[in-house]
C-alpha positions as YAML, in Angstrom:
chain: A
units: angstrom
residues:
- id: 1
  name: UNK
  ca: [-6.86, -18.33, 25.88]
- id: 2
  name: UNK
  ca: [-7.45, -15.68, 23.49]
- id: 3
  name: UNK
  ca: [-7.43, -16.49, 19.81]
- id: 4
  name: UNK
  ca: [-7.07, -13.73, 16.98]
- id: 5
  name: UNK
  ca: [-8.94, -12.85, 14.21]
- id: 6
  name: UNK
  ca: [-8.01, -10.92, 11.18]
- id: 7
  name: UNK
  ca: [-9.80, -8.49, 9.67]
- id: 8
  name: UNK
  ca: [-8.99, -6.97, 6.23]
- id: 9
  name: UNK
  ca: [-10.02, -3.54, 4.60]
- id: 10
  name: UNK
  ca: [-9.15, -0.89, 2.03]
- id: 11
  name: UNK
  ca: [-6.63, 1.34, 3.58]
- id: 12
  name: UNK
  ca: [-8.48, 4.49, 2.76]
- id: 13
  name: UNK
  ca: [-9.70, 7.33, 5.24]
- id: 14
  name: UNK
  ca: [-13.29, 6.25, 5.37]
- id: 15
  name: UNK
  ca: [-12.13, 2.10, 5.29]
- id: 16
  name: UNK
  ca: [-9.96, 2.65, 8.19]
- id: 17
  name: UNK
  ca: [-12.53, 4.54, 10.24]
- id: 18
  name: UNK
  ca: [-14.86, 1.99, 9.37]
- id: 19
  name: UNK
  ca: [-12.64, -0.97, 10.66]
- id: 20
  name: UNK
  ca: [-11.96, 1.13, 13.67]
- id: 21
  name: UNK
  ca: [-15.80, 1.07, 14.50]
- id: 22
  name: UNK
  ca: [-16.24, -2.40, 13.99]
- id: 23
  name: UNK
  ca: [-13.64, -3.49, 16.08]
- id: 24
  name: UNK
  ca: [-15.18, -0.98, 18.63]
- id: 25
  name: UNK
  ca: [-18.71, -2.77, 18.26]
- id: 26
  name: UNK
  ca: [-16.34, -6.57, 18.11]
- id: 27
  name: UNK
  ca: [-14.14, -6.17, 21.44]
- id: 28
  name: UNK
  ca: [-17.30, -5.97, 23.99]
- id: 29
  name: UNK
  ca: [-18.75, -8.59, 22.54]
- id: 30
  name: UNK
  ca: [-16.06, -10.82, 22.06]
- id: 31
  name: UNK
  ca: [-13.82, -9.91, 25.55]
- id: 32
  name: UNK
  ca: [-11.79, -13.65, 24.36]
- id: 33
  name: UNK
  ca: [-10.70, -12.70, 21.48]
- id: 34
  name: UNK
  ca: [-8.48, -10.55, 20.00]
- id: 35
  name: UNK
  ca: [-8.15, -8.71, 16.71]
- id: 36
  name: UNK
  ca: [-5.38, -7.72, 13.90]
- id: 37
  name: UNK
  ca: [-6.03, -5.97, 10.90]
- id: 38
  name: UNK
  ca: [-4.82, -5.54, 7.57]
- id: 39
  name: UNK
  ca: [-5.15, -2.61, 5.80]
- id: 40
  name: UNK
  ca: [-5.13, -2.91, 1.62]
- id: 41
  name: UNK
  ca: [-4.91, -1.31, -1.20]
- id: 42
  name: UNK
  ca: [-7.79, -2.28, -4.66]
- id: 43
  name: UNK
  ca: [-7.03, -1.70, -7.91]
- id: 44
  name: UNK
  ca: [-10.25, 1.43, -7.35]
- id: 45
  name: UNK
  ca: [-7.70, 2.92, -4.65]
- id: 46
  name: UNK
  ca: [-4.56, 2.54, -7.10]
- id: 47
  name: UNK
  ca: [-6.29, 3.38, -10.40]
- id: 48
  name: UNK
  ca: [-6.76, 7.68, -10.45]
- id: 49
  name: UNK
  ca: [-7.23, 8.45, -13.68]
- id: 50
  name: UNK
  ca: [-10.10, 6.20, -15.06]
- id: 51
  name: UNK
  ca: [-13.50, 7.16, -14.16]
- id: 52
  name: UNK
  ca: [-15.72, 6.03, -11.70]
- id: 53
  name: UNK
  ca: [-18.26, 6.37, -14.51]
- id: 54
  name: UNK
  ca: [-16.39, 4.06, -17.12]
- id: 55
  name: UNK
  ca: [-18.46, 1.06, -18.22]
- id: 56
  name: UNK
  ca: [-15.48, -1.06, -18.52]
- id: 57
  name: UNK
  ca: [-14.76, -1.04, -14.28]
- id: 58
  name: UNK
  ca: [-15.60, -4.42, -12.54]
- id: 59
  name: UNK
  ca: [-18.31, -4.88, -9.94]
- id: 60
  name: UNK
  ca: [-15.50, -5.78, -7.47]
- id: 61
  name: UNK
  ca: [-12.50, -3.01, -8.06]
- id: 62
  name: UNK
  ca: [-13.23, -1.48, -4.43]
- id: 63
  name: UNK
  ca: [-13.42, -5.27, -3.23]
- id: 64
  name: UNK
  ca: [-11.30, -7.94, -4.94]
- id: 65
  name: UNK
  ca: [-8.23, -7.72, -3.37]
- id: 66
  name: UNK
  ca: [-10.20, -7.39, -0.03]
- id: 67
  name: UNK
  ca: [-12.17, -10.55, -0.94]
- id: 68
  name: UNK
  ca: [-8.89, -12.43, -2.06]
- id: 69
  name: UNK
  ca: [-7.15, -12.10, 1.37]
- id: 70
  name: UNK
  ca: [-10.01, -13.79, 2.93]
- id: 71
  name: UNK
  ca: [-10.77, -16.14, 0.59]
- id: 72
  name: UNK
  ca: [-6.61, -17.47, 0.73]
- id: 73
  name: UNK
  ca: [-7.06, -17.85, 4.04]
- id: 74
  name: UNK
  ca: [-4.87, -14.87, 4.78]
- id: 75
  name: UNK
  ca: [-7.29, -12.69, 6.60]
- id: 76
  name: UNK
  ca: [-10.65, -14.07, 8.71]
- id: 77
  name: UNK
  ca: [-12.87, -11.33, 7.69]
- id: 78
  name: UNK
  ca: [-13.61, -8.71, 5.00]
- id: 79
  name: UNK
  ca: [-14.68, -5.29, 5.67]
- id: 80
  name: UNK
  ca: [-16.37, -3.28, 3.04]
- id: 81
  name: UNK
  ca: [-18.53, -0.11, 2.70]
- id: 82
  name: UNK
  ca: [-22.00, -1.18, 1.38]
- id: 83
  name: UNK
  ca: [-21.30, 1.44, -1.76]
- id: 84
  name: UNK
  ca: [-18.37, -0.62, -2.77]
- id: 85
  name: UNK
  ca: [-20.15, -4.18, -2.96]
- id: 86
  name: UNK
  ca: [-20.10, -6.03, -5.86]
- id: 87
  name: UNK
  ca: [-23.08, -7.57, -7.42]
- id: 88
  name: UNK
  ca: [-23.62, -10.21, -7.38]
- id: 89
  name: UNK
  ca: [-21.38, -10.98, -4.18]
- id: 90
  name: UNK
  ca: [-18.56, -13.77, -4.38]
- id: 91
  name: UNK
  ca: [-20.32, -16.96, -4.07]
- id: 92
  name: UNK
  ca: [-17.69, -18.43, -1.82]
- id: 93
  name: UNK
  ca: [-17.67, -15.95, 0.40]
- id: 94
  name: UNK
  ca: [-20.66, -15.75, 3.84]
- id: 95
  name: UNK
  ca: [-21.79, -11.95, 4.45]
- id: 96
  name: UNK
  ca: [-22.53, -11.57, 8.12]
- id: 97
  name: UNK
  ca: [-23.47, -7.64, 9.34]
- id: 98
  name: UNK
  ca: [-24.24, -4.16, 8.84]
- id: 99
  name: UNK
  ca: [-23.09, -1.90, 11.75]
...
């Protein structure tokens, strides 16, 4: 019996590659399962015109609607670039790997 899990992202290039190469690394070692992904947009991808330089941007704009999914129970799994982390991380959420 295979069960799925969900796995959310940004839906930019390098997000989408990224997701790609997890679930590469995932399927081998998890032949049972199988995977679905969601691909999202942040307020970082939407937002063009302010800087990435602008004091006033939060530590999660790359990751907060990311983060949200999982955290409503709408997505299993987060994945993020380490560049777009927010510190400190979401207390409520467990961060597992680095591929």
């Amino acid at each position: 019996m295979h069960s799925v899990l969900t796995l959310v992202s940004r839906d930019s290039p390098l997000a989408v590659l990224q997701v790609g190469e997890a679930l590469d690394s995932l399927t081998p070692l998890f032949p049972d399962e199988a995977f679905d992904r969601i691909d999202t947009s942040t307020i970082g991808d939407i937002d063009q015109i302010t800087p990435l330089t602008e004091a006033s941007i939060p530590q999660d704009y790359f990751t907060r609607e990311v983060d949200h999914l999982v955290l409503e129970g709408t997505a299993d799994n987060g994945v993020h670039s380490a560049k777009d982390l927010p510190h400190p991380l979401y207390p409520d959420l467990e961060h597992a790997a680095l591929l």
